[in-house]
Structure formats: structure tokens, C-alpha cells
Wavefront OBJ file of the C-alpha trace (Angstrom):
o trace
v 6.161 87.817 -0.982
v 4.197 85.482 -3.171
v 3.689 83.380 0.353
v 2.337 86.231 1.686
v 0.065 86.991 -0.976
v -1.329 83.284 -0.931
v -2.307 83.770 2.848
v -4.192 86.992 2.119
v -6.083 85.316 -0.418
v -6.563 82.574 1.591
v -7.787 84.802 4.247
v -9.733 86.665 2.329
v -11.528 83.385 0.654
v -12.297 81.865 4.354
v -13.981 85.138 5.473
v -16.163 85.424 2.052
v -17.498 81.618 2.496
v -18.212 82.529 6.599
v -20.012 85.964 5.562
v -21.825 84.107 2.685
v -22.673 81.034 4.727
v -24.018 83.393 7.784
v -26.613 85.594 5.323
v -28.011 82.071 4.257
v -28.762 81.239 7.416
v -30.442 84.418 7.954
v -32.172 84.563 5.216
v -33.201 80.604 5.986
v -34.400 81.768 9.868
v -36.290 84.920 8.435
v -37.914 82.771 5.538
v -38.736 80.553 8.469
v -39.946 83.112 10.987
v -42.631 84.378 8.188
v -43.896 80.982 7.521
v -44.707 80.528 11.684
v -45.725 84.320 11.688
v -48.064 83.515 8.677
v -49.600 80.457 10.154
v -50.351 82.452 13.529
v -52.197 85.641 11.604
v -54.626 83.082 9.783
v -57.825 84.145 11.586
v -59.846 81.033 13.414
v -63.277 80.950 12.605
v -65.864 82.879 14.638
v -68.459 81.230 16.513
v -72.058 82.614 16.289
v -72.803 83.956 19.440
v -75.986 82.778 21.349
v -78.217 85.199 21.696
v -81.388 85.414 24.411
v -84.750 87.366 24.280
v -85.233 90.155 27.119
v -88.523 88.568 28.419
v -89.151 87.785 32.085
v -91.721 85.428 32.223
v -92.180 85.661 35.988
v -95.805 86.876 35.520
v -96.943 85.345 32.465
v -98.822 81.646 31.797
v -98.884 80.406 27.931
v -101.596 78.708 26.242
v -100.698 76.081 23.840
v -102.384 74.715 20.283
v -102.123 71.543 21.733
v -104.831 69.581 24.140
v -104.541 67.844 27.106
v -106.332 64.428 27.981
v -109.422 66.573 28.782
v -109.754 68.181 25.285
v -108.713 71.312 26.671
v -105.560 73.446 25.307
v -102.517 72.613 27.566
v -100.903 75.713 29.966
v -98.142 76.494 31.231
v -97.699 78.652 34.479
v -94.624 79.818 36.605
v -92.560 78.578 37.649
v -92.553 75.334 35.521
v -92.708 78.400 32.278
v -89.477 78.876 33.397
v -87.822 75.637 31.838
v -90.295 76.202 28.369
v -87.037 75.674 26.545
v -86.203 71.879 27.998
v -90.350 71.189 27.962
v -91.131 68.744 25.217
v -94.946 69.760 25.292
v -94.085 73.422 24.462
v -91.090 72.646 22.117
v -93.220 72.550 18.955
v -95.174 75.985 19.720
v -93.071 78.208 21.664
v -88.976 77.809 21.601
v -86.503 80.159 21.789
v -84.667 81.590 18.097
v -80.979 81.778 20.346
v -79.617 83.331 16.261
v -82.019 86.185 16.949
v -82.385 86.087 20.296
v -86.442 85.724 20.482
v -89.021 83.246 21.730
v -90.729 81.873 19.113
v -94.712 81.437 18.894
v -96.016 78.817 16.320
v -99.198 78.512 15.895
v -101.736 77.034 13.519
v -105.346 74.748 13.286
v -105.707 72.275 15.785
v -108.507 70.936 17.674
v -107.267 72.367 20.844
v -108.916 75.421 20.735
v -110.374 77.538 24.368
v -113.862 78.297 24.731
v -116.069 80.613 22.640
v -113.357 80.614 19.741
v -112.765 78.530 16.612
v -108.996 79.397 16.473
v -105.329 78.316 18.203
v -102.862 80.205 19.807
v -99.478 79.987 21.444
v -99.861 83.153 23.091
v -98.975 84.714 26.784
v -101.769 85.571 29.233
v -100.554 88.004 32.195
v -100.821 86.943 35.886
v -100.208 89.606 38.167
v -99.740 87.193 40.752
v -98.173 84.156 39.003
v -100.054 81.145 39.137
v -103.184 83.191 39.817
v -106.055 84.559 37.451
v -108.534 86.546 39.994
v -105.535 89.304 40.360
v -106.185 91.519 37.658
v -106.101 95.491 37.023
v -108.596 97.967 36.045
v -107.885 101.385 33.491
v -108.089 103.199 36.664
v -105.268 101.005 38.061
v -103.116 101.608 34.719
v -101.556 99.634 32.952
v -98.379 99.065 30.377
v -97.170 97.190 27.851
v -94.247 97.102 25.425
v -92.967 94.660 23.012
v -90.504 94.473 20.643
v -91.739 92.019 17.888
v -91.680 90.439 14.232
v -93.406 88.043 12.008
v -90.932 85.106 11.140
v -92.955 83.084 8.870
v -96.543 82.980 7.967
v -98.897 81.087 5.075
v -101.380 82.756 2.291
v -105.055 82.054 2.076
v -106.451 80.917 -1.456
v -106.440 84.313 -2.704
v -102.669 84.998 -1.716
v -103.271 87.336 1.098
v -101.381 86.579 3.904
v -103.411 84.579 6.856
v -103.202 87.069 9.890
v -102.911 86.885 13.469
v -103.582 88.339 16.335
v -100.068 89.927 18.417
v -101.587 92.043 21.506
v -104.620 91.859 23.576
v -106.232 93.255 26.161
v -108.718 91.124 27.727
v -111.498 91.970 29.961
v -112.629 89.761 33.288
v -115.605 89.452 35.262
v -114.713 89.187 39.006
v -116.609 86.582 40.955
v -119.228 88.782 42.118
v -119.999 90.279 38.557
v -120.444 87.097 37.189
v -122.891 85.711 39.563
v -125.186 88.527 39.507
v -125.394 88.644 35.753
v -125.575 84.365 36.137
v -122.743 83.270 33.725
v -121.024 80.467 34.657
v -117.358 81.225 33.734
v -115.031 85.174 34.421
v -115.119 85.938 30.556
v -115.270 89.482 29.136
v -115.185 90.725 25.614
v -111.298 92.221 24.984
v -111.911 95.770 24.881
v -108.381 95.459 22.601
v -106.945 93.401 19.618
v -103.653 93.991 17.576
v -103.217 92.139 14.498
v -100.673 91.543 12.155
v -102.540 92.044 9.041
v -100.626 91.238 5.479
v -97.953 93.234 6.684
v -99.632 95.846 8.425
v -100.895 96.655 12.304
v -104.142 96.696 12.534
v -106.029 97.628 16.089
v -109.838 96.522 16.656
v -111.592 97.484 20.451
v -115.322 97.700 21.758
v -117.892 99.936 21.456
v -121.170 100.125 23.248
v -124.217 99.573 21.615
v -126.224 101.211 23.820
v -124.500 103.998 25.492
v -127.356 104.242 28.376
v -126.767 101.150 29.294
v -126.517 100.333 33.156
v -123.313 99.064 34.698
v -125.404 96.009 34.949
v -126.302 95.556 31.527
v -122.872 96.444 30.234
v -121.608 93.262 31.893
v -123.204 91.362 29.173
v -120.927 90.654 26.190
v -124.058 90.750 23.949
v -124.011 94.623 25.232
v -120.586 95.418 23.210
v -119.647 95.541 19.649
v -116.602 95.813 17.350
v -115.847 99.019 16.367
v -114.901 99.475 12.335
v -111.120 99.336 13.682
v -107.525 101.550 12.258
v -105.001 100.386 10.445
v -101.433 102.385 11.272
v -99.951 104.106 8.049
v -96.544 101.556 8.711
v -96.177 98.613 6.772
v -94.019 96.553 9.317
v -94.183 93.736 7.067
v -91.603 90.892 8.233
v -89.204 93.365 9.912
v -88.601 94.080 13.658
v -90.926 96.688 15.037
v -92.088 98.351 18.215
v -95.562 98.449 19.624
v -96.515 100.562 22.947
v -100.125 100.184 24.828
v -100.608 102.949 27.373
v -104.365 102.421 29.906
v -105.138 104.946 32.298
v -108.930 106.097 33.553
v -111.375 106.665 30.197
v -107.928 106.195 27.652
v -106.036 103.713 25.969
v -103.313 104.933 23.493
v -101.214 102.061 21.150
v -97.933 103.636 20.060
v -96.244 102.035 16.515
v -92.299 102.544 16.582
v -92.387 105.394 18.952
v -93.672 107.635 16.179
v -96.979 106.846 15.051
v -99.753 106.930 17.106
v -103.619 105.538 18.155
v -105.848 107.139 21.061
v -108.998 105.990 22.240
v -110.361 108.489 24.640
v -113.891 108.591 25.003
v -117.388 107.256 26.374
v -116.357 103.556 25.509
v -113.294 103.535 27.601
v -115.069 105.542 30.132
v -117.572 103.434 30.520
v -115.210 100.076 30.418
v -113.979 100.847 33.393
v -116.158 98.628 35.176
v -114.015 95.660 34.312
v -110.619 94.276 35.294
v -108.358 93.529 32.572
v -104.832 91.457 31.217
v -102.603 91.684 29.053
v -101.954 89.249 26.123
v -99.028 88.576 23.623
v -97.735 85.865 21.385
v -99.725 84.435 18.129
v -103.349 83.851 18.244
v -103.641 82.435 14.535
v -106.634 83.672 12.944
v -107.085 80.871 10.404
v -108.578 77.078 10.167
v -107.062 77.050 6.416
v -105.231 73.400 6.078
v -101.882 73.089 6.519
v -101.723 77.366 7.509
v -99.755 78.460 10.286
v -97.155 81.581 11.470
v -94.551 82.320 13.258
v -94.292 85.250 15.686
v -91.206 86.137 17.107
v -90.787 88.251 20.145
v -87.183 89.849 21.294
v -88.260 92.149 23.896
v -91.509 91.916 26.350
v -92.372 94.178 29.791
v -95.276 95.070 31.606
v -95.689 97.297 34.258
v -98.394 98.717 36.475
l 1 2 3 4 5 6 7 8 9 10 11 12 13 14 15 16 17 18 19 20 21 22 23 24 25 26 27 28 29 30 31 32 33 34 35 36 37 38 39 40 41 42 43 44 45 46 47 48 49 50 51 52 53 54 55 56 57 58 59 60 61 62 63 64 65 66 67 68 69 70 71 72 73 74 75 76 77 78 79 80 81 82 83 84 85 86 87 88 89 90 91 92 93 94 95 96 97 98 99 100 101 102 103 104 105 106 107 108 109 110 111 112 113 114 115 116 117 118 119 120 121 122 123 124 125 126 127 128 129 130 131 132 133 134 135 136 137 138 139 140 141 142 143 144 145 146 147 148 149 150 151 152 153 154 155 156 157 158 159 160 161 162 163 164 165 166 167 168 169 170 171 172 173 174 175 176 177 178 179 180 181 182 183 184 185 186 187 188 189 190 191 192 193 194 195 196 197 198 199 200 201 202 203 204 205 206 207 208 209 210 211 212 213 214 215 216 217 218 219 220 221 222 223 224 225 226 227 228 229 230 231 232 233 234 235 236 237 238 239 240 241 242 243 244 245 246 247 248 249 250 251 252 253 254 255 256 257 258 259 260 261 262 263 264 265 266 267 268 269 270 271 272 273 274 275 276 277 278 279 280 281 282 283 284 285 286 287 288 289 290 291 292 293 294 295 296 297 298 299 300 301 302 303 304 305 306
């Protein structure tokens, strides 16, 4: 009997030491399994994703703050526009912001500076026909542009007002045969339309006739137009994104501020400016020779149509 007894506890000894040895090991393989599981759920570092501006720039040339070996400021039309990114001319003055997804337009004083103007710009002039500047359009033709914009960075003049700049134009033309019978010897018309950035504000300037009998002849002259006192949109845009529309059509030009705030010319003036052909600008034309000034415009969205 007391044999017996010594093999039960025997028995019963063996199977604790197995059952106690086995839980060990799970516990060991669980503790285990949570370290891997751990190690797996740590999260990885996301990359910043590279973002691009929604700008075809199949019918647009730039004009740079930079001159060529002529003296003149250096442009750049499609298709070599195209590449802007990879051109070392342009890289200084018009690059692309791939954290915001925008082109960039720097501008600021330089002695490369285009004809009947003191200032620089790195700013977009349409072409219709790419490569080509006699294709233009008329406000009977129509016309419309829309960009979605922002001022990055920009310097204060002496009295700490921010230096402004000029965002939007439309800029008038003489064809060939206007400009030979009024005898000027390059296509240049007045822009019947200039939108500013203005110490945080949009500010719209356009033409007015001085003499409102004037012959289609006579109104050819840019001595025959004047600035009108201009409108400054209730918005302050500041350096946040914003919106700007520009509707033409026969006698009317409306500009549109964030879809909700609006700007119509519709009278005797646009009527009568109807004699010229027109294009669109866009970009930074810096409207300071202050030392050491410059801005930044940034543009993530840009389309024209007709």
C-alpha cells in the first residue's frame, strides 16, 4: 500500500512539473508574440507627398526680371516653358512650391525691365496660338480667366506698408494695321485692366476715356486714355489662398473675388474699347524699385478660356 501511494505521488509530481513547465512556455511564446506584434504596429514615418499646381502652360510665354545679352528681359515660350522647372535661367524667378503645389513668381528691381515701364516682373503673357503674339481676342470675342492665387512673401516700404504688386492684367494690342496708321512703331496698348495685391487687399484699376467723342482713330492713342480712381474689394485676402474671376464680353468686364464679391464695369469705356484686341496676364509684376524689395506670388490653379 505504501508502494502504491509513492507511485501516485510520484505520478502526480511528474504531471505538476510537465503542466508547470508547458504554461512557461506559453507564457514565454505569448510574451514573445507581443514583443514582434509591438514592433510591427510602430507606425513608419509618412512621406510628404509632392504636390503639383493645376496650370497648363500650353498657351502662355513668361517674362523674366532677368536680361538677356541685348539688355532686354529674357522669355520663355512653349514648348521650351514646358521644362521651366529643369531651366536654370527661370529657376530664380519662377519654380514650382511641390509642398503647396504652386508655381512660384519672384520678382523684384532689376535692370531688366520691358519698355515704357520702370518695374520687373515674372509674370505670364497669354498666346492664343503658342509661340505667337498677333493672335489675340477682342471683348466681342470673350474672354475668361480664373486663378486660384496667394501672396507667399513680400517686403515693406520705409513707412511699413507692404510694397504691392500687380496679379492680373488685361492688356490691350494694336494689330499691324492700327499701328501704322496712327505711326507707332511697336503693337502696344494701354491695359484696359490691372489687379493688384495691395497690403493685403485686391485692388482693380482700368481705363477711362478722356474724351468720350473721340474717333476710333484718336482712341488708338494711349495719350487718349486715363486711369480711372480704381475699387478696392471689401476682402482682405491678406497672405491666404483666394479666388479671383475676370469675365469680358461686348461693352462689360466683371472681376469676381471668392465667388462672392463682385466688380462690373459696364459702360461707355468698355463700349468704346472694343476697338482693340486684348491678353491676358498673371504672375507678379512688382511694383517697387525699393533696394533689396521683392515678393513672392504663388499660383495653385490657372485657366483661360475663350
Amino acid at each position: 500500500m505504501k508502494h502504491y501511494r509513492k507511485e501516485i505521488l510520484g505520478i502526480l509530481l511528474l504531471t505538476f512539473l510537465f503542466v508547470n513547465a508547458v504554461s512557461n512556455a506559453q507564457k514565454s511564446s505569448v510574451s514573445e508574440s507581443g514583443v514582434k506584434i509591438e514592433k510591427k504596429s510602430k507606425k513608419r514615418k509618412k512621406r510628404k507627398k509632392v504636390k503639383l499646381p493645376n496650370i497648363d502652360l500650353s498657351h502662355w510665354k513668361v517674362t523674366l526680371p532677368v536680361a538677356n545679352s541685348k539688355g532686354k528681359p529674357i522669355e520663355i515660350s512653349p514648348p521650351e516653358i514646358f521644362d521651366f522647372a529643369k531651366n536654370e535661367v527661370a529657376k530664380p524667378y519662377m519654380y514650382i512650391d511641390s509642398t503647396k503645389g504652386a508655381i512660384v513668381f519672384h520678382a523684384m528691381p532689376t535692370n531688366s525691365k520691358t519698355r515704357n515701364t520702370k518695374y520687373t516682373r515674372s509674370e505670364l503673357r497669354e498666346q492664343m496660338e503658342p509661340g505667337n503674339n498677333n493672335k489675340n481676342w477682342t471683348f466681342t470675342d470673350g474672354a475668361y480667366m480664373k486663378g486660384k492665387l496667394q501672396m507667399g512673401e513680400t517686403t515693406k516700404d520705409a513707412n511699413g506698408k507692404y510694397h504691392r504688386t500687380i496679379i492680373m492684367q488685361i492688356h490691350g494690342r494694336l494689330t499691324n494695321q492700327q499701328r501704322d496708321l496712327i505711326g507707332e512703331d511697336d503693337n502696344n496698348a494701354p491695359p484696359i485692366l490691372k489687379i493688384y495685391w495691395d497690403n493685403g487687399k485686391v485692388r482693380v484699376k482700368t481705363k477711362v476715356l478722356k474724351n468720350l467723342n473721340a474717333s476710333d482713330k484718336e482712341l488708338l492713342h494711349e495719350h487718349a486714355w486715363d486711369d480711372d480712381e480704381g475699387f478696392n474689394f471689401k476682402q482682405e485676402v491678406g497672405f491666404r489662398k483666394f479666388t479671383l474671376e475676370v469675365k469680358v464680353s461686348e461693352g462689360k468686364m466683371v472681376i469676381i473675388l471668392n465667388g462672392n464679391e463682385y466688380k462690373v464695369y459696364e459702360n461707355i469705356h468698355m463700349k468704346r474699347w472694343g476697338v482693340f484686341e486684348n491678353y491676358f496676364k498673371a504672375g507678379n509684376y512688382f511694383q517697387s524699385r525699393d533696394e533689396g524689395s521683392y515678393s513672392k506670388i504663388m499660383y495653385y490653379e490657372l485657366e483661360v478660356s475663350h
